[in-house]
KOLLO-765138 format. One record per residue: residue in three letters; y, x, z of N, C-alpha, C, O in turn. Coordinates in steps of 0.1 Angstrom, whole numbers, padded with zeros to 4 digits, always signed. Example, Ala and Ser with C-alpha at 12.3 -4.5 7.8 and 13.67 -1.06 7.14 Angstrom:
residues 2
ALA-0057+0132+0078-0045+0123+0078-0033+0132+0078-0033+0142+0085/SER-0022+0128+0071-0011+0137+0071+0000+0129+0079+0011+0134+0080/
This chain:
residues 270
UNK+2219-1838+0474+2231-1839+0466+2228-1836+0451+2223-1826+0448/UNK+2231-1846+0441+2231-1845+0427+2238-1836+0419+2250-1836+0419/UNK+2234-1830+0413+2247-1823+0406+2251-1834+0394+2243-1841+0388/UNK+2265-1833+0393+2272-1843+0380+2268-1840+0367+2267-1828+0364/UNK+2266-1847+0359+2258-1849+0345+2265-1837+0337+2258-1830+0330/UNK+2280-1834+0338+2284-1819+0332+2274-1809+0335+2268-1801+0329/UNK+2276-1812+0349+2268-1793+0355+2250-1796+0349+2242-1789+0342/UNK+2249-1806+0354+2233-1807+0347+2232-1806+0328+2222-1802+0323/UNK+2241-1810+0321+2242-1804+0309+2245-1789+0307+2242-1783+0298/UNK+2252-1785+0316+2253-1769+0311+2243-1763+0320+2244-1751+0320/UNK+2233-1767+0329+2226-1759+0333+2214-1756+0321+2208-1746+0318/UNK+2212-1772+0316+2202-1770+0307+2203-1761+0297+2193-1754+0294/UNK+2219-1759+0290+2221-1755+0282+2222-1739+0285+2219-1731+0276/UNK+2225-1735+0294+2227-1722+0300+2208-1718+0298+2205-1709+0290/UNK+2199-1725+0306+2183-1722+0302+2181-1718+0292+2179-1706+0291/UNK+2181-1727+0280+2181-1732+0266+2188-1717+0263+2179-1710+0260/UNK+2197-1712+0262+2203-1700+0255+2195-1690+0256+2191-1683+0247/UNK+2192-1688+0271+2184-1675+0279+2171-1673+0277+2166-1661+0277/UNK+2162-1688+0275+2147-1693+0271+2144-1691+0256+2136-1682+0253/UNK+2148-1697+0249+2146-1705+0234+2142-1689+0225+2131-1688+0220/UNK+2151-1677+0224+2152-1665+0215+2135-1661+0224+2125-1657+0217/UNK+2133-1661+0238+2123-1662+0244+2109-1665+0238+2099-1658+0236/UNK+2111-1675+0235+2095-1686+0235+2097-1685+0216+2088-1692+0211/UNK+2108-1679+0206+2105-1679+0196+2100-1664+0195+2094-1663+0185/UNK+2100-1652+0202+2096-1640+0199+2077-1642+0205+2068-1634+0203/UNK+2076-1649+0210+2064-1654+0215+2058-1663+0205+2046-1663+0204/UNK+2065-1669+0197+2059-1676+0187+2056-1668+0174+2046-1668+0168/UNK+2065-1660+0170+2066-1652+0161+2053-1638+0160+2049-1631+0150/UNK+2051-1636+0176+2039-1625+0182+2027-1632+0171+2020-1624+0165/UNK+2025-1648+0168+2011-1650+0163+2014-1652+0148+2008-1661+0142/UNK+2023-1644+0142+2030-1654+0126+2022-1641+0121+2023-1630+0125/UNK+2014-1645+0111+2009-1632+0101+2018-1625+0090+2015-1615+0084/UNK+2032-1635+0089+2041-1627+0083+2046-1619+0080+2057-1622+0085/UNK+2049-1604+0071+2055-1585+0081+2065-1591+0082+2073-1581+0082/UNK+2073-1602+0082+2090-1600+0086+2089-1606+0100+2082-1616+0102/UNK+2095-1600+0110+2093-1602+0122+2097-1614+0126+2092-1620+0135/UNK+2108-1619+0117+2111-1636+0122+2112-1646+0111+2121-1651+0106/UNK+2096-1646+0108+2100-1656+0097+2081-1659+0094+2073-1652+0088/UNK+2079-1675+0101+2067-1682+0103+2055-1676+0088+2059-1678+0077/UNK+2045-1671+0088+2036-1672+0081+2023-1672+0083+2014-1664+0080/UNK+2021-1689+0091+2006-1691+0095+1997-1683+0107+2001-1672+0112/UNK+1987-1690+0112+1989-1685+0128+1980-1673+0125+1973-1675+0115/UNK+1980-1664+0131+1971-1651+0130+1969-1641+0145+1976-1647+0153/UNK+1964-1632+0151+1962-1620+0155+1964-1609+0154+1962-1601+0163/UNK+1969-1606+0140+1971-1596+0135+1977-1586+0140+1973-1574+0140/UNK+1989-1589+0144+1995-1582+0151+1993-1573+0166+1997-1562+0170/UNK+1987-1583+0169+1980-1575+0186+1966-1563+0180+1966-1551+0182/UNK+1956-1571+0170+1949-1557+0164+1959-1545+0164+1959-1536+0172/UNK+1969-1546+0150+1977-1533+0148+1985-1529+0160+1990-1518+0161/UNK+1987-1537+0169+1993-1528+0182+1986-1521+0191+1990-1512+0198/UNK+1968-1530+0189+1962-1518+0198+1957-1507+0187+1947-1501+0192/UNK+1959-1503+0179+1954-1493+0170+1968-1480+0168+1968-1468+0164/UNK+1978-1488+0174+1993-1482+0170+1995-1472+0187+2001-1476+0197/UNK+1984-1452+0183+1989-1450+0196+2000-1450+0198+2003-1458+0207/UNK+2006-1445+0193+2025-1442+0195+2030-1450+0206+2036-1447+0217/UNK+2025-1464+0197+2036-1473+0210+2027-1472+0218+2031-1478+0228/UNK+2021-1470+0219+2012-1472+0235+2008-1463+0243+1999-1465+0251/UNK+2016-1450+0242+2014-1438+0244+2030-1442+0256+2031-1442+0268/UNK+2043-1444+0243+2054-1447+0248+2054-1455+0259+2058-1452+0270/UNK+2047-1470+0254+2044-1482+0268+2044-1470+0282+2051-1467+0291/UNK+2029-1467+0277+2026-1463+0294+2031-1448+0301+2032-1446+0313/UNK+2035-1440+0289+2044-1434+0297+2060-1442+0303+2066-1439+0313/UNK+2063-1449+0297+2070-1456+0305+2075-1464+0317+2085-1466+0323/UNK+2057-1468+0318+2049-1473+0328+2053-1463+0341+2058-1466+0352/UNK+2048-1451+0337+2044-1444+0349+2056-1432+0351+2054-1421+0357/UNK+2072-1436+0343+2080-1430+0349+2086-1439+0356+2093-1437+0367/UNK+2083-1451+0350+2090-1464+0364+2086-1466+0377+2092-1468+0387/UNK+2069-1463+0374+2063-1465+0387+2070-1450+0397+2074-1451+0409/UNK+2071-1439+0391+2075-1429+0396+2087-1434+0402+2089-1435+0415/UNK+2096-1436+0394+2111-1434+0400+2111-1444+0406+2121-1444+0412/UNK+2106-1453+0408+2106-1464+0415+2104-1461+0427+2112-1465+0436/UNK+2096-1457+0429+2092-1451+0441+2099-1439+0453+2100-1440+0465/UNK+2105-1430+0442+2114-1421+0447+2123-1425+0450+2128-1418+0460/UNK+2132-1439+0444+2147-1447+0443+2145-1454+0456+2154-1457+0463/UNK+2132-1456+0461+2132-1468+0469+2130-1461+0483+2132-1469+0492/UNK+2125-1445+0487+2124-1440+0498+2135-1432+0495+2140-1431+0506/UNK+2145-1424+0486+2158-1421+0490+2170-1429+0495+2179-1427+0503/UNK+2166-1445+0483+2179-1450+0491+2176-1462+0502+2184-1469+0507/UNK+2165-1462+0504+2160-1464+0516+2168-1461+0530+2177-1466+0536/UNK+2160-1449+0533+2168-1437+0540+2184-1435+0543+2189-1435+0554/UNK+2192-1432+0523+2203-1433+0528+2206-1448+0531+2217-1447+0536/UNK+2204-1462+0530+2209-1475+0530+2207-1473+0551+2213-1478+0560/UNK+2197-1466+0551+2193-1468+0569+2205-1462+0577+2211-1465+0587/UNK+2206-1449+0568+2218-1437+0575+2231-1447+0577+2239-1445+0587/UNK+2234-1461+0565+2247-1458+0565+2252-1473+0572+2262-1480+0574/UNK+2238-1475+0575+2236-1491+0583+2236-1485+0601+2243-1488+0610/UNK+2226-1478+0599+2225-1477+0611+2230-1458+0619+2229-1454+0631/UNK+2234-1455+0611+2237-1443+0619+2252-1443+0621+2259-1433+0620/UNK+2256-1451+0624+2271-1455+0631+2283-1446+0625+2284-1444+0613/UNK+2291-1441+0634+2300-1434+0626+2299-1418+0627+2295-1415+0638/UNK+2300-1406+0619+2297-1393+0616+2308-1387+0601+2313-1393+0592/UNK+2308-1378+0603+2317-1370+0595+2309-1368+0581+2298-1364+0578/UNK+2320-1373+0573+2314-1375+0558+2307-1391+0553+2302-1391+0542/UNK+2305-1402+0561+2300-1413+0563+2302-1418+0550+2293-1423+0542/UNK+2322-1416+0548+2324-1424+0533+2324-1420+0524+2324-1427+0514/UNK+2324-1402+0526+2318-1397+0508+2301-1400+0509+2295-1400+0498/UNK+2293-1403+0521+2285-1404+0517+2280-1414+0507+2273-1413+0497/UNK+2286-1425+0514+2287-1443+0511+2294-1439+0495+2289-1446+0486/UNK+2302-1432+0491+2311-1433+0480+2299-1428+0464+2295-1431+0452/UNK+2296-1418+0475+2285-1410+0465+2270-1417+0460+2265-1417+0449/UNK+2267-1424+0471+2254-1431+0470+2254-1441+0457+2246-1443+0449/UNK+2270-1450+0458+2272-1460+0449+2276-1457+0442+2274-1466+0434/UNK+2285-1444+0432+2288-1439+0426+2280-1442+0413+2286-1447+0403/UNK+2266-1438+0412+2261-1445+0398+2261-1460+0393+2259-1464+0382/UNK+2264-1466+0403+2267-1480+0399+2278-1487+0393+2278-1498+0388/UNK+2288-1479+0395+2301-1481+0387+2305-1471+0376+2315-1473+0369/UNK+2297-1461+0373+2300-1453+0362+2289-1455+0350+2277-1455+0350/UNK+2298-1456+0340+2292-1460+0327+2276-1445+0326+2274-1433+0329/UNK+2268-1459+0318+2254-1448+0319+2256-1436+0310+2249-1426+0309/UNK+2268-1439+0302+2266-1423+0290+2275-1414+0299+2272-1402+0297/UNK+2285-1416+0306+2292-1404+0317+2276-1400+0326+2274-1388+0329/UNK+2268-1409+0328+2259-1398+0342+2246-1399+0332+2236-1395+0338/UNK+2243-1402+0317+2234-1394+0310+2242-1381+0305+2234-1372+0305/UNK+2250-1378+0302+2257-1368+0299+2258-1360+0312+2253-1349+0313/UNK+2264-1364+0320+2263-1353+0332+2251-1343+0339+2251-1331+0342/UNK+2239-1358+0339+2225-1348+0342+2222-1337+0329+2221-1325+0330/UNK+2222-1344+0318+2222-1332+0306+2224-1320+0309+2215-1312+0309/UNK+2237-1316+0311+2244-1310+0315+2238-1303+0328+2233-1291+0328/UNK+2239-1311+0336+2229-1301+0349+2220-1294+0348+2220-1283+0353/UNK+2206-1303+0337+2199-1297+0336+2197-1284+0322+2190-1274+0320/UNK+2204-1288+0319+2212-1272+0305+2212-1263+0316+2205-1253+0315/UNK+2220-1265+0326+2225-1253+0332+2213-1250+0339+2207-1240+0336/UNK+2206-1256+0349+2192-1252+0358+2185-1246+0351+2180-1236+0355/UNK+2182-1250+0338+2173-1243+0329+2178-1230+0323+2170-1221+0325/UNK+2189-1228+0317+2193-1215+0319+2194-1206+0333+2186-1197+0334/UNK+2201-1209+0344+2198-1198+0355+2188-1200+0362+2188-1194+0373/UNK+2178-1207+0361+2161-1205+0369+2148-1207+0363+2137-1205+0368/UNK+2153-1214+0349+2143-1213+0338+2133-1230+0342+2122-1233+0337/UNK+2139-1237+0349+2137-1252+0352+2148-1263+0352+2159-1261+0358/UNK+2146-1276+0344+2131-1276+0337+2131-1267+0323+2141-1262+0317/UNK+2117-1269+0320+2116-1262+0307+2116-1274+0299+2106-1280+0296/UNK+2128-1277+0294+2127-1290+0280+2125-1301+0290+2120-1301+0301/UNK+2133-1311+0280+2139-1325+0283+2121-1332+0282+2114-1331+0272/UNK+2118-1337+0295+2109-1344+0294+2107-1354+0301+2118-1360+0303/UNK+2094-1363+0310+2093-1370+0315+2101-1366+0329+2109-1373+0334/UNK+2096-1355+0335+2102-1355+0349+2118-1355+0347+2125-1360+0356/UNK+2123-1352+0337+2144-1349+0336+2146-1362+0335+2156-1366+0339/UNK+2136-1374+0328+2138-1389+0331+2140-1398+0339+2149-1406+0340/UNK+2124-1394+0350+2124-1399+0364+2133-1390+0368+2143-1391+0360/UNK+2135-1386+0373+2148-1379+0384+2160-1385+0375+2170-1381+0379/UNK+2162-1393+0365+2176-1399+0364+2175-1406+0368+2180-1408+0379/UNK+2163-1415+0362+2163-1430+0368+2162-1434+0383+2166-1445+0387/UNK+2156-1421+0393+2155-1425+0406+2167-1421+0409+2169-1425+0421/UNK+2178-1415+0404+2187-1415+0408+2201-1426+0410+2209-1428+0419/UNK+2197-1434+0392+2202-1450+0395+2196-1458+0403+2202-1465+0412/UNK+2183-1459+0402+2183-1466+0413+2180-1471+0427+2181-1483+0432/UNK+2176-1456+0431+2184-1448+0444+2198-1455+0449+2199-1458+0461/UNK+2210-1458+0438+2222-1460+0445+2220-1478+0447+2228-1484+0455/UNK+2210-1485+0438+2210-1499+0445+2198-1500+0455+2200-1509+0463/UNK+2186-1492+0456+2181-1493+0471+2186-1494+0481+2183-1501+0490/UNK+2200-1482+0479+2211-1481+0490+2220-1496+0494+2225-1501+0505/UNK+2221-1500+0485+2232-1517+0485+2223-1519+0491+2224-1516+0503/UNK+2211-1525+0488+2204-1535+0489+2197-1535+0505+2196-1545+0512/UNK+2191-1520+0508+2184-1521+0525+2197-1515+0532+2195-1509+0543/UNK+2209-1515+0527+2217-1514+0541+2226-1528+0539+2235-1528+0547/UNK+2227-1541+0529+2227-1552+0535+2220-1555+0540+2224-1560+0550/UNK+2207-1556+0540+2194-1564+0549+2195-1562+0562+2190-1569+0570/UNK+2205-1549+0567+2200-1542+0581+2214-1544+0589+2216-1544+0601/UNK+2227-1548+0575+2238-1555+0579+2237-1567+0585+2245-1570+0594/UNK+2228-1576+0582+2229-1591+0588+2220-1591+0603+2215-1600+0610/UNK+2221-1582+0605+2214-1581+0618+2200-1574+0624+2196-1569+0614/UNK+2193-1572+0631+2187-1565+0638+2188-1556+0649+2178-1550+0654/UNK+2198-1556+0651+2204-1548+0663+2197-1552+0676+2191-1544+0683/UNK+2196-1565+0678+2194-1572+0691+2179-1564+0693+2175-1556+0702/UNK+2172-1569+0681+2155-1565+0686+2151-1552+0688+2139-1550+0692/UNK+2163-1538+0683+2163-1529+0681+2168-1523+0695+2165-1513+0701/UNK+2176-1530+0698+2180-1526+0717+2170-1531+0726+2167-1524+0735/UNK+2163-1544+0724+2159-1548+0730+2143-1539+0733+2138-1538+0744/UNK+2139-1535+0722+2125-1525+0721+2132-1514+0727+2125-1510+0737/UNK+2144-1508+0725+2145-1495+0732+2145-1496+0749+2140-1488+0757/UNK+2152-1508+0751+2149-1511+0766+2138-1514+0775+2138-1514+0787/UNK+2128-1517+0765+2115-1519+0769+2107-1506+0773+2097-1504+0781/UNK+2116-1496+0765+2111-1481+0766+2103-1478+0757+2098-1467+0759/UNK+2101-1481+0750+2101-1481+0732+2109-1469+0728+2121-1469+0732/UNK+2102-1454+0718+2113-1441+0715+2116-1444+0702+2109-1451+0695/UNK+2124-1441+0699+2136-1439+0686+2124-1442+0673+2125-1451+0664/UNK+2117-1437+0675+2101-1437+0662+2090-1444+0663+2081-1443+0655/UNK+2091-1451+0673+2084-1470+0678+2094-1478+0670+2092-1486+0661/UNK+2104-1474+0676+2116-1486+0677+2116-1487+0656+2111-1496+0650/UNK+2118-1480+0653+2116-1478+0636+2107-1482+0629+2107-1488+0618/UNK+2094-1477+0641+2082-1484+0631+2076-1497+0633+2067-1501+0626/UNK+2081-1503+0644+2076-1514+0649+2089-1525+0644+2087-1536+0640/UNK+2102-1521+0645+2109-1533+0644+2121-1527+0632+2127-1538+0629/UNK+2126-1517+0626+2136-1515+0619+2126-1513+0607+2131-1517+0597/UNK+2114-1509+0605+2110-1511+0589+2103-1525+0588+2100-1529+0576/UNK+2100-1532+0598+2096-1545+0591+2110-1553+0584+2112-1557+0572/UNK+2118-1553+0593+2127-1561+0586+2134-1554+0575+2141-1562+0569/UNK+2133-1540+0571+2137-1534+0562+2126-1538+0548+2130-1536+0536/UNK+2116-1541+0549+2102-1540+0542+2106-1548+0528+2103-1544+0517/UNK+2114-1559+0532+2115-1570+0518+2128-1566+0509+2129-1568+0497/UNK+2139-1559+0520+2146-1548+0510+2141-1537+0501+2146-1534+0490/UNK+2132-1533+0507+2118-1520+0502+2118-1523+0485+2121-1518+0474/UNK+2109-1535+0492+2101-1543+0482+2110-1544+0467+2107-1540+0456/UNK+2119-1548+0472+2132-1555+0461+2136-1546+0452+2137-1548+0440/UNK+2140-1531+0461+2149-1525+0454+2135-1520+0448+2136-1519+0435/UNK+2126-1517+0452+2117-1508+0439+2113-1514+0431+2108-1508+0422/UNK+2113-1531+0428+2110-1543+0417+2121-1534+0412+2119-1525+0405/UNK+2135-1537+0416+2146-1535+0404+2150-1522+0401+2159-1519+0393/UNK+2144-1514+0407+2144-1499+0404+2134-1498+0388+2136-1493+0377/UNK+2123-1504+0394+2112-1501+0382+2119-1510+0369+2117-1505+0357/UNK+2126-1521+0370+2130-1532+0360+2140-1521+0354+2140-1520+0342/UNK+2147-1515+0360+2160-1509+0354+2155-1495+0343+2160-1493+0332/UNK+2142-1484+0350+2140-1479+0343+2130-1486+0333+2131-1479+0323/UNK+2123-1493+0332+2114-1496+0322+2121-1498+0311+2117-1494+0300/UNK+2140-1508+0314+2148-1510+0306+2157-1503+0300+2167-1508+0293/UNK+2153-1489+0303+2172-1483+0300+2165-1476+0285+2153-1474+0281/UNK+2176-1474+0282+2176-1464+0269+2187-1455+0268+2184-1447+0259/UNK+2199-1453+0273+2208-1447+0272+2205-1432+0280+2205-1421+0275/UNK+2203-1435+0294+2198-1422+0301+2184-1414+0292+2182-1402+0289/UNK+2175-1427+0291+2158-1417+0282+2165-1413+0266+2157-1408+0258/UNK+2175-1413+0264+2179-1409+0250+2184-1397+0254+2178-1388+0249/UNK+2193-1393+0261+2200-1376+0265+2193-1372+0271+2193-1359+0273/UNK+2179-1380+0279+2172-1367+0285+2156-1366+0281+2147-1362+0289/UNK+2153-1371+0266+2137-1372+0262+2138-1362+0254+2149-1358+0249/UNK+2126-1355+0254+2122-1348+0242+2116-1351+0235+2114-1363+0237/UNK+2106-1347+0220+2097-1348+0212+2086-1359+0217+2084-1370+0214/UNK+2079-1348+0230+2070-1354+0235+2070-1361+0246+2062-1363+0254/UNK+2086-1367+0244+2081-1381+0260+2091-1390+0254+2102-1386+0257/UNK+2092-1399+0246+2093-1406+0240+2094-1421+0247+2086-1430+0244/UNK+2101-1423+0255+2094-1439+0264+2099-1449+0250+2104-1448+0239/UNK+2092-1461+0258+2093-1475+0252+2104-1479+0243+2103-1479+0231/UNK+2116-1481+0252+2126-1489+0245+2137-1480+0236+2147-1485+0230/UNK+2133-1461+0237+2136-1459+0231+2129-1456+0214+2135-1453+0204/UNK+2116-1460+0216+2111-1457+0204+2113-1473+0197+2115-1475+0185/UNK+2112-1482+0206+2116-1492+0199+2132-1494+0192+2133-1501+0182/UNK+2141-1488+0197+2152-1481+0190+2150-1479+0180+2155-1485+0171/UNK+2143-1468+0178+2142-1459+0169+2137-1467+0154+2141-1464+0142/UNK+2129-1478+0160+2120-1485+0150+2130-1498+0143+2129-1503+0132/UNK+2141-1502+0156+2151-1509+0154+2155-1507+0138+2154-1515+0129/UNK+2161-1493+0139+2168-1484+0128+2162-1482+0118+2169-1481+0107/UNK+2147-1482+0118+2137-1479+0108+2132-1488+0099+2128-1485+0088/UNK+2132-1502+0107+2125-1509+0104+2114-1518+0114+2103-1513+0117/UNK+2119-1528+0117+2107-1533+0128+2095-1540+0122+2095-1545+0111/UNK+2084-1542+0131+2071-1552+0126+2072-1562+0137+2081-1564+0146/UNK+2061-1569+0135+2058-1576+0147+2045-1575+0157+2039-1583+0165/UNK+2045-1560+0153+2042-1551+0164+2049-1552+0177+2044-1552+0188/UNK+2061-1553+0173+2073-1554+0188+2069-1573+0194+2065-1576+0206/UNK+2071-1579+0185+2065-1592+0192+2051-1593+0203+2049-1599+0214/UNK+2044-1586+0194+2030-1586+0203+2035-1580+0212+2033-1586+0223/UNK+2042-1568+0213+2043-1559+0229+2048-1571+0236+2043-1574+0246/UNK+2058-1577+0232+2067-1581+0240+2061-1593+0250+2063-1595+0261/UNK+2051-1600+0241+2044-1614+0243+2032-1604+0257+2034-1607+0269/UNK+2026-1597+0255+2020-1589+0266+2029-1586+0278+2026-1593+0288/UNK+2039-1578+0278+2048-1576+0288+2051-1586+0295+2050-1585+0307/UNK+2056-1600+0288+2056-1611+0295+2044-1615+0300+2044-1614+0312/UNK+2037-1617+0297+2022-1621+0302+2022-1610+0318+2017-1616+0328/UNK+2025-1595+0319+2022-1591+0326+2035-1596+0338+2032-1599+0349/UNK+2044-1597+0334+2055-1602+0345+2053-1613+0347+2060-1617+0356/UNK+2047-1622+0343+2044-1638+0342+2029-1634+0357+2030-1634+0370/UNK+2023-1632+0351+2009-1628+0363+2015-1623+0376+2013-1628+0388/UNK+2025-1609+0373+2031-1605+0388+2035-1617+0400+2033-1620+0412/UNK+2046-1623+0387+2057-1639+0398+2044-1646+0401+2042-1646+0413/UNK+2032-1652+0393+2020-1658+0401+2020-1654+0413+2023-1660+0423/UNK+2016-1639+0410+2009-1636+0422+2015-1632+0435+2009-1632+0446/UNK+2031-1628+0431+2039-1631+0444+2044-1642+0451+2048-1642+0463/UNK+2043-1650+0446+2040-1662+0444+2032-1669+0455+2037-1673+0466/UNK+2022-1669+0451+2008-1670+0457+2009-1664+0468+2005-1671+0478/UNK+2015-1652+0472+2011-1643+0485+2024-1651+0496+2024-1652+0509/UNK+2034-1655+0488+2046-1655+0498+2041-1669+0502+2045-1673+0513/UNK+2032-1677+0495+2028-1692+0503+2020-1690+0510+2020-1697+0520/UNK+2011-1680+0509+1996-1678+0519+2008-1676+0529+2014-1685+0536/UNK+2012-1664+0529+2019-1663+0544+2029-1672+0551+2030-1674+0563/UNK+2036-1678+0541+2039-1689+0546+2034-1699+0555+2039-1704+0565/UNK+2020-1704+0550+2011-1715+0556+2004-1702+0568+1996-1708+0576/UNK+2005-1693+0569+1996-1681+0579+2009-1685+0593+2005-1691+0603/UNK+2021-1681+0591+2033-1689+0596+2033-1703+0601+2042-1705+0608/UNK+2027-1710+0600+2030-1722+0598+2017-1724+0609+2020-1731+0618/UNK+2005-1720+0610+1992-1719+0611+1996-1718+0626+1995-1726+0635/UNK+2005-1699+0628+2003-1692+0640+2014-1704+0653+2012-1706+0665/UNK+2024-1709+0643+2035-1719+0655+2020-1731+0659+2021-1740+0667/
């Protein structure tokens, strides 16, 4: 089925909007010019002064490795709870659970960066933890947001079904922790997968939560690029940016690549 020459002009054009600011911050990564958007001959320059520039690269990868963190944590708590609220049928407290899980998803980020603040003001006054707003008061936000879309996300996967093969293993005589590891985390696995991609995407992205809860010394990415916003930018930020793409460009390759091998591995075993 074709789509009509409207929809195919506004798809282009919808591309074209989302692409174009895209592939010009990429073009501008090679301009030797210091105004960050404005052509001055092709150069390098820029990637030199970004690898010489610790700051941002101190920022990058601590950034790096609070995403990989919370990513991680987001993706086995709401894991867990997405399993409880899929599959642990009905139990007392089910819908404050369900209420509470999604809860950061609908409240603006400066009500639950102000709130953890707040929590942690007070923990640190009556137990002397943490000591100062740092990387860990970050990760523990971020796995907290998104914690509440792990939860969306692997208790639809486990909504559309699995039941059948899940009775069917326990009738076989398969115990409750067979039945889990053999047939309710495979099909859970690509929910897994998902929510910790968009766990890590969300913290790598945020700046509102890493602003109420950073200190001196943990400074992530997008808020220093903030900072520099305000200050004055280079095209320092282009080179980052032209890198990061390149690294998410390589990832989709290579998932890519893995989802066809197994595809044809599928295709091989019928």
């Amino acid at each position: 089925m074709s789509l009509p020459a409207w929809a195919r002009i506004g798809l282009w054009l919808g591309l074209a909007f989302l692409w174009l600011p895209v592939l010009l911050l990429v073009l501008y990564a090679f301009s030797a010019d210091p105004v960050p958007f404005r052509w001055g001959g092709l150069s390098l320059r820029w990637f030199r002064e970004l690898a010489a520039d610790e700051r941002l690269l101190e920022a990058a990868l601590l950034s790096l490795r609070i995403a990989a963190g919370a990513a991680t944590l987001a993706m086995l708590l709401g894991g867990a709870t997405g399993w409880l609220l899929a599959r642990g049928g009905t139990f007392r407290g089910r819908a404050l659970l369900g209420a509470l899980s999604g809860a950061p998803l609908v409240l603006p980020e400066v009500v639950t960066g102000l709130s953890l603040l707040l929590l942690f003001v007070a923990l640190e006054a009556a137990t002397g933890w943490p000591r100062g707003r740092g990387a860990g008061t970050i990760l523990l936000a971020h796995a907290t947001l998104g914690a509440a879309y792990a939860a969306v996300i692997v208790q639809a996967r486990l909504a559309r079904g699995g039941r059948e093969l899940e009775e069917a293993a326990a009738d076989l005589g398969a115990t409750p922790a067979t039945v889990f590891r053999t047939v309710t985390l495979p099909l859970m696995a690509p929910a897994l997968v998902a929510s910790w991609l968009l766990a890590f995407t969300l913290s790598l992205d945020d700046v509102v939560l890493a602003s109420f809860l950073s200190g001196p010394a943990s400074t992530t990415l997008p808020v220093a690029l903030f900072s520099m916003l305000r200050l004055g930018m280079t095209p320092k930020v282009n080179a980052l940016a032209v890198l990061i793409l390149a690294a998410a460009g390589l990832a989709l390759l290579l998932a890519a690549g893995l989802t066809r091998a197994r595809v044809a591995r599928g295709r091989g075993g019928d």
